[in-house]
Backbone as a ProteinNet text record, in pm:
[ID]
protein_1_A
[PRIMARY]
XXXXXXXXXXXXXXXXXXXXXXXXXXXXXXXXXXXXXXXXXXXXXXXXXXXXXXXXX
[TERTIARY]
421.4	440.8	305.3	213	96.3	2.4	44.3	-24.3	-7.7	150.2	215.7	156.6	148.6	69.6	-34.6	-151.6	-246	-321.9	-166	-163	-174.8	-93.1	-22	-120.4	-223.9	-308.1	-483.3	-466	-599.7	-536.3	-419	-362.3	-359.3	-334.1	-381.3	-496	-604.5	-695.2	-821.8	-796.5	-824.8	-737.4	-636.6	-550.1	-660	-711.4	-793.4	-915.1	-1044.2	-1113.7	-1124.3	-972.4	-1016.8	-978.6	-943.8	-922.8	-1082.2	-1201.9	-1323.3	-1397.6	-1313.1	-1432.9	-1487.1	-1407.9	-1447.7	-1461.2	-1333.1	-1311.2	-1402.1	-1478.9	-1577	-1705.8	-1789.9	-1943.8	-2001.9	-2044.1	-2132.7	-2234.2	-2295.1	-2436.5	-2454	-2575.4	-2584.3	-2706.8	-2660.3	-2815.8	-2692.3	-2764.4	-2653.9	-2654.5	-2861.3	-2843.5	-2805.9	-2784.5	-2705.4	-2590.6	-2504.6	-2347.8	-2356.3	-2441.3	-2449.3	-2455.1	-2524.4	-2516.9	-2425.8	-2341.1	-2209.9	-2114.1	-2102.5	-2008.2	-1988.3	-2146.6	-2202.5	-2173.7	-2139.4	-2112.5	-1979.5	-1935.1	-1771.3	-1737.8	-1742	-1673.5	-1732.8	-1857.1	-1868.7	-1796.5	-1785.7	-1677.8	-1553.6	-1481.3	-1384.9	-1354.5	-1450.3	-1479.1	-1477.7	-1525.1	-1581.5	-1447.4	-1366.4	-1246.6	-1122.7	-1134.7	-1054.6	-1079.7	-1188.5	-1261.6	-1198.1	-1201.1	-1171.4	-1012.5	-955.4	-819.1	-733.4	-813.8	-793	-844.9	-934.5	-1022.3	-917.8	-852.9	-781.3	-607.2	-597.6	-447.6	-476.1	-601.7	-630.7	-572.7	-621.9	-618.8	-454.9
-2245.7	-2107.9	-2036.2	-2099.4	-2064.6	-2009	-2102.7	-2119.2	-2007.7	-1955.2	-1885.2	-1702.2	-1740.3	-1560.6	-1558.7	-1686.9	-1656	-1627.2	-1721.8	-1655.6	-1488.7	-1457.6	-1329.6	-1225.8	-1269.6	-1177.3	-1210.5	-1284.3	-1297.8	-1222.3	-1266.4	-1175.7	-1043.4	-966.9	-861.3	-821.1	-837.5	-860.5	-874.5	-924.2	-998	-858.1	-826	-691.2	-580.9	-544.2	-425.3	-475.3	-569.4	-598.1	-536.9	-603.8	-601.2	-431.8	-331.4	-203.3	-150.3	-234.9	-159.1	-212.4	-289.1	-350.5	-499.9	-571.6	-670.1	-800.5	-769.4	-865.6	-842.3	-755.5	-724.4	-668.6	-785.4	-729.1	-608.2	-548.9	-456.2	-455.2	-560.6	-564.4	-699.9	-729.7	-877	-957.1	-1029.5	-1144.2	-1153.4	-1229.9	-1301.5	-1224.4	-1213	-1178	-1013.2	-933.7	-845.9	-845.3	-945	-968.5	-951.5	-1074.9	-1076	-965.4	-907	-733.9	-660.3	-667.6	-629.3	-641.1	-773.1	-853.7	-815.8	-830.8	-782.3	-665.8	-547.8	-423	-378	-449.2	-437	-482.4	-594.3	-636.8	-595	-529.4	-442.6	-342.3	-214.4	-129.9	-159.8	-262.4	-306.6	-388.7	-421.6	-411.8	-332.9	-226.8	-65.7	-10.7	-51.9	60.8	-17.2	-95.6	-221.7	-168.8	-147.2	-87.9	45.5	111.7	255.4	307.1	183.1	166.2	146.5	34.3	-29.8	96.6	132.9	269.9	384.1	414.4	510.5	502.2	367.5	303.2	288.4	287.7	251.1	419.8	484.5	651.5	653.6
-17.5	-60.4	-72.6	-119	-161.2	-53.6	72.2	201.5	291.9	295.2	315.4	257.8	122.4	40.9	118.3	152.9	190.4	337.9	418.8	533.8	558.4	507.7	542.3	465.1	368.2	328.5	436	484.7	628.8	753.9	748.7	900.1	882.3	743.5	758.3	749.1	674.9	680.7	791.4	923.1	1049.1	1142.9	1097.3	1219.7	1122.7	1015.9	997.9	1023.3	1035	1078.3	1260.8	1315.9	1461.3	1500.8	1386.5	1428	1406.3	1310.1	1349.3	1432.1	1524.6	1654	1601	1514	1516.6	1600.9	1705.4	1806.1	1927.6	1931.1	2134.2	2020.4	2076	2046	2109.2	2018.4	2097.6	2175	2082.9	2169	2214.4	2291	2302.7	2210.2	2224.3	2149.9	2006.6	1910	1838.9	1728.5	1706.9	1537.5	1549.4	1627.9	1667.6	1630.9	1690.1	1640.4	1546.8	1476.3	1340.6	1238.7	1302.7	1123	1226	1364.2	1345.7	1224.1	1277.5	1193.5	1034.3	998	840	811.6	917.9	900.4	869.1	986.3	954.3	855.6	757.2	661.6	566	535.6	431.6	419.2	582.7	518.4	492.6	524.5	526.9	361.3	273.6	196.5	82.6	106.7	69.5	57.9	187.1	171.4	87.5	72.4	-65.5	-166.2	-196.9	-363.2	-383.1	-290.6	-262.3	-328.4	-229.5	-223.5	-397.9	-407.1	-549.3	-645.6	-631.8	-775.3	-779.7	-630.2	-621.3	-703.3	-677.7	-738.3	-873.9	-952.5	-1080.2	-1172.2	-1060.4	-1138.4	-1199.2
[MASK]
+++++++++++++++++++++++++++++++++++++++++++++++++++++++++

């Protein structure tokens, strides 16, 4: 059951990731990817907090 909540909270999670370009690098060379990667899941991040501060009101 447990496995199951936590599935289903990465799969969404992983479908809003790959709506900011997380799945096709932009650039090449790695450490590139890398503060992609770091980018996206900060705003993706950012917009959780957002989400949550806004539901708090």
């Amino acid at each position: 059951k447990d496995i199951r909540k936590r599935q289903h909270l990465m799969e969404r999670s992983f479908a809003r990731s790959s709506r900011y370009g997380f799945k096709r690098a932009r650039w090449r060379r790695l450490w590139r990817v890398k503060i992609q990667e770091l980018l996206t899941a900060t705003v993706q991040n950012i917009l959780v907090y957002v989400r949550y501060a806004k539901d708090r009101r």
